[in-house]
C-alpha positions as CSV (number, residue, x, y, z in Angstrom):
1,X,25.1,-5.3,-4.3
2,X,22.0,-5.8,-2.3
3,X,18.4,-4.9,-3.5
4,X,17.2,-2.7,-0.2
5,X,13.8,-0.5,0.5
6,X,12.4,1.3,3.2
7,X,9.1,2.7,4.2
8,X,7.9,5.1,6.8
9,X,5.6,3.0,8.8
10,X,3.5,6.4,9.5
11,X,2.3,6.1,5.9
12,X,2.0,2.2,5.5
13,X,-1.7,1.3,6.2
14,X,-2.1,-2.7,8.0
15,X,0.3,-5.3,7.5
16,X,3.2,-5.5,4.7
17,X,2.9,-8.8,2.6
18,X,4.6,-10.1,-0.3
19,X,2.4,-11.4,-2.7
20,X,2.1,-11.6,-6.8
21,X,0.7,-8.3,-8.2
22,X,-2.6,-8.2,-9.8
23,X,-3.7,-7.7,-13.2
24,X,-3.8,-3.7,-13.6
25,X,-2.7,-2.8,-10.2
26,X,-1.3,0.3,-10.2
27,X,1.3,2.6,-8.3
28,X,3.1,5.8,-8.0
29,X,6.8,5.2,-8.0
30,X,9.0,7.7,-6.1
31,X,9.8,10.7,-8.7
32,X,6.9,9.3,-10.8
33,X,4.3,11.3,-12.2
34,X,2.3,9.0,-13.9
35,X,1.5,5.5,-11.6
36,X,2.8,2.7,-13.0
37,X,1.2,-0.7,-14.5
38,X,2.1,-3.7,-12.7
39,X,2.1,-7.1,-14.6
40,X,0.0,-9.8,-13.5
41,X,2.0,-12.0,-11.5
42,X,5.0,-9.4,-10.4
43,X,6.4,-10.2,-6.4
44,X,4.9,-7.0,-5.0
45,X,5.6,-6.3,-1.7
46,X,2.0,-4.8,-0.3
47,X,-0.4,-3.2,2.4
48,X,-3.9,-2.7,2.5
49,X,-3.1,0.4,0.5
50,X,-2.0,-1.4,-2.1
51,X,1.7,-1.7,-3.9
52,X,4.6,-0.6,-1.7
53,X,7.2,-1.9,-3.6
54,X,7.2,-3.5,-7.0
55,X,9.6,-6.2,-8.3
56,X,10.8,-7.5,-5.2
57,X,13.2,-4.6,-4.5
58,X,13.4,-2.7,-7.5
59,X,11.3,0.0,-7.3
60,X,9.3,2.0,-4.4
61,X,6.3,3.4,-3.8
62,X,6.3,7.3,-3.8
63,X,3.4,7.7,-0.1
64,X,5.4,5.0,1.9
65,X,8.8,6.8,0.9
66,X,10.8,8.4,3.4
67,X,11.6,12.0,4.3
68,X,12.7,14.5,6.6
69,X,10.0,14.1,8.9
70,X,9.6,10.0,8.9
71,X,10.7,9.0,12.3
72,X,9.5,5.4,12.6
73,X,11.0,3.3,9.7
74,X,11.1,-0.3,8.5
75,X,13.9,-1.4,6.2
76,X,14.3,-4.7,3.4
77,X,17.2,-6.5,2.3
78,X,16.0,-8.9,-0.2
79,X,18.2,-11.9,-0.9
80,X,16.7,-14.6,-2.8
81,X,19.6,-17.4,-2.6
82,X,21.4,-18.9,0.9
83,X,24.3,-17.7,-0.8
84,X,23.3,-14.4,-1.0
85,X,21.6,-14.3,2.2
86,X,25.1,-13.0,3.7
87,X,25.1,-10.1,1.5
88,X,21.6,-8.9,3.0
89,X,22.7,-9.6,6.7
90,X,25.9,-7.7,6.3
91,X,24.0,-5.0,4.2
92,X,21.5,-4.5,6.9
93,X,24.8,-4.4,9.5
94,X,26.0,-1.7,8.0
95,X,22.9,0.0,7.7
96,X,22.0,-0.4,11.3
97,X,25.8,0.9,12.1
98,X,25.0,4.0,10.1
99,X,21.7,4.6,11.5
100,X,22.9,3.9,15.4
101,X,25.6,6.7,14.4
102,X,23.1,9.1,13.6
103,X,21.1,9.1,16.2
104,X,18.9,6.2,15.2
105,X,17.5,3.1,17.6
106,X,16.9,0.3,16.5
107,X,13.8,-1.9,17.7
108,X,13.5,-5.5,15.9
109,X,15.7,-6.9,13.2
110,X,14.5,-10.4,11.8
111,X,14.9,-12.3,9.1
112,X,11.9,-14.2,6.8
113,X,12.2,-17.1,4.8
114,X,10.2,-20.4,4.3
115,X,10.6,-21.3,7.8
116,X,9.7,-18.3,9.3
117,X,7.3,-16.6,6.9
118,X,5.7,-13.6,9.3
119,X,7.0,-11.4,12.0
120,X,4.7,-9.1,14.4
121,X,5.9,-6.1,16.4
């Protein structure tokens, strides 16, 4: 089991950054009707539009959600251990199989940690 997101990058507005939520920050959840309340201090992953994706991986934002249409996407396997850092390589493998099988290309894969902390396309 491996805590994985994705967000169509048509909808994400600047740079996504992980950061600790703060206090009242707000977002819509996919199938939410009513945004959500982050806690001060929650990992958020963010843009300049705000939360994409609360609780490291554990819940999405509803406008950076895919659909039918989204034909530019970025995808997260979170692991927060070296042991489990397998898990979200081999997660992403398959998911990058599955995706090339479809139709799908794929441009960058890469992995951030403590040593390498940003990527840019």
């Amino acid at each position: 089991m491996v805590p994985m997101g994705a967000y169509d990058l048509e909808n994400v507005e600047g740079d996504i950054v992980v950061r600790f939520s703060k206090q009242d920050e707000t977002f819509l959840g996919i199938g939410d009707s009513t945004p959500l309340i982050a806690h001060l201090g929650v990992v958020v992953y963010a843009d300049d539009g705000g939360i994409v994706c609360w609780a490291w991986n554990h819940r999405d934002a509803a406008r950076v959600s895919l659909s039918p249409t989204t034909e530019r996407a970025i995808f997260f396997a979170d692991s927060s251990s070296l042991e489990s850092e397998s898990r979200a390589d081999s997660a992403i493998t398959l998911l990058s199989e599955a995706l090339a099988g479809a139709g799908a290309t794929q441009l960058k894969r890469f992995v951030l940690n403590q040593t390498s902390p940003a990527f840019m396309f």
